[in-house]
N, C-alpha and C positions, 0 to 999 in steps of 0.2 A: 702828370706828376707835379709837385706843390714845387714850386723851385727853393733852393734855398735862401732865407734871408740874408737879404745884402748887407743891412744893418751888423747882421749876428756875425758877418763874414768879414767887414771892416775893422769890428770890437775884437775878433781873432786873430786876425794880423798885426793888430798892433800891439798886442797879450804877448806872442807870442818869445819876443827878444826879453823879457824878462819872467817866463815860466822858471825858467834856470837858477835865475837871481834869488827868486823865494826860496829855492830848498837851499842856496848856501848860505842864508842869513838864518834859518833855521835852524842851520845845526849849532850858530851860534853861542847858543844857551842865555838864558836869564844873567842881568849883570846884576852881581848881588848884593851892591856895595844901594842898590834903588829901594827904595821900602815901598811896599803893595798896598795900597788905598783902599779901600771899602768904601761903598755909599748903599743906602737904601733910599727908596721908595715907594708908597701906598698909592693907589687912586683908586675912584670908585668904578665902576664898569663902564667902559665906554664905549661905541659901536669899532673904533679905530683907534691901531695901533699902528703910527705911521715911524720908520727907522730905518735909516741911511748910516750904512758903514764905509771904511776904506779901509784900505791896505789887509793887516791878517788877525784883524777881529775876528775873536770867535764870540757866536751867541747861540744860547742855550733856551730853548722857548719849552714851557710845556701847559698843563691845563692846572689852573688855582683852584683849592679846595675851599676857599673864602670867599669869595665873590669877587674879589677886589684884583685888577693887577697889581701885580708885584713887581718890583725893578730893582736887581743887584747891580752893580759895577764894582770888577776886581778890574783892578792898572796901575799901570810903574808912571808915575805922573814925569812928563818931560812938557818940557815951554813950549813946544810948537805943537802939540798934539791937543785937542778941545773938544768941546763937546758941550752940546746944548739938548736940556731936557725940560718940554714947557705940555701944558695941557691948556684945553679947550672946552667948549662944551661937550663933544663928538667924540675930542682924540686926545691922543697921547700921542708927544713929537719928540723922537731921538734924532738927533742930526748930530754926527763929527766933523770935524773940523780940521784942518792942519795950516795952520799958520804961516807965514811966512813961507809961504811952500817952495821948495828949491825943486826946479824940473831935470836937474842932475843928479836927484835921487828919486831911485823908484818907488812909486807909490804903495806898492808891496813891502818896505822896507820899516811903514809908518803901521802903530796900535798893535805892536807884536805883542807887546803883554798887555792885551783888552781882551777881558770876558763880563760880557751881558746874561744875565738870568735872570728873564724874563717869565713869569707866570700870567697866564688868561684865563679871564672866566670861559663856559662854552659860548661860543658862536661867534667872537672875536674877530675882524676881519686886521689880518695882517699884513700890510706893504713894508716889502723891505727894499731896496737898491742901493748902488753906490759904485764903483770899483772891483771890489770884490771881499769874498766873506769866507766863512767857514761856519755853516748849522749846522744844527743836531735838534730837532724838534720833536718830542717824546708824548702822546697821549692829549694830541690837539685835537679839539673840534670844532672846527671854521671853516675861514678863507685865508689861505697863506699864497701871497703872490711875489714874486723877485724878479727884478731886472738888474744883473748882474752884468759886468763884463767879464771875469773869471768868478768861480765859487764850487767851494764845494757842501754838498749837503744830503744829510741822512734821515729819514722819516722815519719814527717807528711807533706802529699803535696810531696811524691820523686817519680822524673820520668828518671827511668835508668835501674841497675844492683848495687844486696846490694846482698854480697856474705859475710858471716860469719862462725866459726868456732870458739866456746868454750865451756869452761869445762861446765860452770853454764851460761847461758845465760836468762835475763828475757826481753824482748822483744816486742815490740806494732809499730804497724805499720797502718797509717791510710789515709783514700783518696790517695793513691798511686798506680804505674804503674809500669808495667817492669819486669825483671826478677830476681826472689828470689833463694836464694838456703842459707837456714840456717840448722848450724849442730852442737847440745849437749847434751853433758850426762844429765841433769838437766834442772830445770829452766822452764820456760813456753813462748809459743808465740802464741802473739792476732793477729790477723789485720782484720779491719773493711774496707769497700769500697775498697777491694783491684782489681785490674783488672792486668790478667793474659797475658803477650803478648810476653814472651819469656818461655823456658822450663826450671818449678821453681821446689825446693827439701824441707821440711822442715819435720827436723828430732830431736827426742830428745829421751833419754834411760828412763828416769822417768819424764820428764815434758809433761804436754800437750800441746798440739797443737788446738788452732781453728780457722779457713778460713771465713771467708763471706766476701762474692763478690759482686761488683760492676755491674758485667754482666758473661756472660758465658766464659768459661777460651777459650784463643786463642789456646793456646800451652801448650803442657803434665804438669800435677801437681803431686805431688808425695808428701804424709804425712805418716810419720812413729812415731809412739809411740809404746815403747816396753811396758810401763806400765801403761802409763793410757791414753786418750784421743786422738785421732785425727780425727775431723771434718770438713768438708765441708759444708758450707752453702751458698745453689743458691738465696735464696732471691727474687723467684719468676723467677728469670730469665730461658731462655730453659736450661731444663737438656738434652745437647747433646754430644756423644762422647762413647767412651769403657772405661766402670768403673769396676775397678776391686778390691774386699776385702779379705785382707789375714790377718788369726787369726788364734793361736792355738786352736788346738780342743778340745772342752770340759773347756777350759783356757777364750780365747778372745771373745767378743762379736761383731758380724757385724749387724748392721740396715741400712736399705735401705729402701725406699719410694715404690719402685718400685721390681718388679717380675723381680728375677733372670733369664738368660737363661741357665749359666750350673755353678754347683756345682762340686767341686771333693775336696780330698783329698791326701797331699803331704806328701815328709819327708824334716825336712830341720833341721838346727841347733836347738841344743840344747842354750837356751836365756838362762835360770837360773841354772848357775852353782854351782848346794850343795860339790863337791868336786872333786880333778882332776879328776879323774875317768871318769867324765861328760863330759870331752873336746872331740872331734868330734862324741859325740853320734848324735841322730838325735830325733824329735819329731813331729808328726802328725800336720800338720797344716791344716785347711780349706781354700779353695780358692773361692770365688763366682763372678759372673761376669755377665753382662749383657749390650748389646748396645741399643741407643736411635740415632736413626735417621742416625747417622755415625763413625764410629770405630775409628774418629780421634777429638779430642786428647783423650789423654791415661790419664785416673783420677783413679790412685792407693791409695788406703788407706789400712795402715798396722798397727798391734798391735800383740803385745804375750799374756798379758793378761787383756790388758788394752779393749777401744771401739774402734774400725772404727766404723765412720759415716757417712752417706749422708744425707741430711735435705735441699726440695725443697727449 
């Protein structure tokens, strides 16, 4: 089994004393006495859009019917809060900013009234990171990639490659194509109609994970939950290919629809660590596996003590 990333796991520990912090500054409200700024800008097509957020930026991406990117900015202008937007041959560069930064206040607290609306031509390769974010990407076709430490984000109508990597990630992704590969300590990830056609990864340490498909996956799928949930759902469509469920023994639960062809039992990492002592121990896990029709693609579902699951 993939271990969980340590990285993903350090960025979640430290998230975690101010998940709290975000929803009470939320309920806040807009202070009204600030006036709301507008900016635009044009540029001509460029292979890269490169855009680093903080705090509780929200950005709105979707596909340009001009050719051109597009770039709005709505924000309640304050002195410490900045932002630089410059171009290249290649790219288009968003980077924020905070000023004078005070580490007595949570970085969650900075860009509460920022909204980016962003338009792409097709095939746009997207980099986003930072802190954390809030998207909603509607009817892209590229490459969208984030390395977040908290964020959350909704897909809907994207036909490409959407590669992600954070601490706390919470996630939805709907009528979409292409190839996936999400990876977090926390958080949860949906996607409904999704159709499989490059080889996808979705992975989390304590969140779940649930899949239902649009049609039968084209290309290998691989779902990892160390603690609770990871599902596949065919939605009637053929169950064809090499499925394979790994769960601690005696720990994990695996359900399948269908009769295994062979069972066994492995050693592999020790997942819950009670004290050093545990680090390269080993622990019994179960393996089951069984082919329909032909051994390819490869549909793995894994957990420690959480479910695998297959659901026709």
């Amino acid at each position: 089994m993939k271990p969980l990333n340590r990285t993903l796991m350090i960025k979640l520990l430290l998230l975690l004393p101010f998940i709290i912090v975000i929803q009470s500054y939320a309920e806040s409200g807009r202070p009204s006495s600030q006036k709301l700024n507008k900016k635009t800008w044009k540029f001509p097509q460029k292979d890269t859009l490169f855009l680093e957020t903080m705090g509780s930026t929200k950005v709105f991406i979707s596909d340009s019917n001009s050719g051109q990117i597009e770039i709005s900015l709505q924000h309640m202008a304050k002195p410490d809060e900045h932002f630089e937007l410059n171009e290249n041959q290649t790219s288009v560069i968003i980077k924020e900013d905070i000023l004078n930064y005070d580490s007595r206040r949570p970085t969650q607290t900075y860009f509460e009234e920022w909204i980016w609306i962003i338009n792409v031509p097709d095939g746009t390769y997207i980099k986003c990171d930072g802190s954390s974010g809030d998207f909603e990407v509607k009817n892209f076709n590229g490459f969208f990639k984030a390395d977040y430490g908290l964020g959350r984000f909704v897909f809907d109508n994207v036909n490409g490659n959407i590669e992600m990597s954070l601490a706390q990630l919470y996630a939805q992704i709907h009528d979409s194509k292409g190839s996936f590969n999400l990876n977090s300590a926390g958080g949860s990830i949906r996607a409904t109609g999704l159709t499989i056609t490059g080889n996808s990864s979705f992975s989390s340490g304590m969140g779940s994970i649930k899949i239902s498909l649009d049609r039968a996956p084209e290309a290998d799928l691989y779902l990892s939950s160390s603690f609770s949930k990871a599902q596949v759902r065919f939605n009637g469509h053929p169950v064809i290919g090499y499925f394979e469920f790994i769960a601690m023994a005696d720990e994990g639960r695996i359900i399948s629809p269908f009769k295994f062809d062979k069972e066994e039992t492995f050693l592999d990492d020790i997942k819950n660590y009670n004290t050093s002592s545990d680090f390269g121990k080993k622990d019994d896990y179960n393996r089951k596996s069984f082919i329909r029709g032909d051994n390819k693609p490869k549909i793995t579902l894994k957990t420690v003590t959480g479910t695998a699951q297959l659901t026709r």
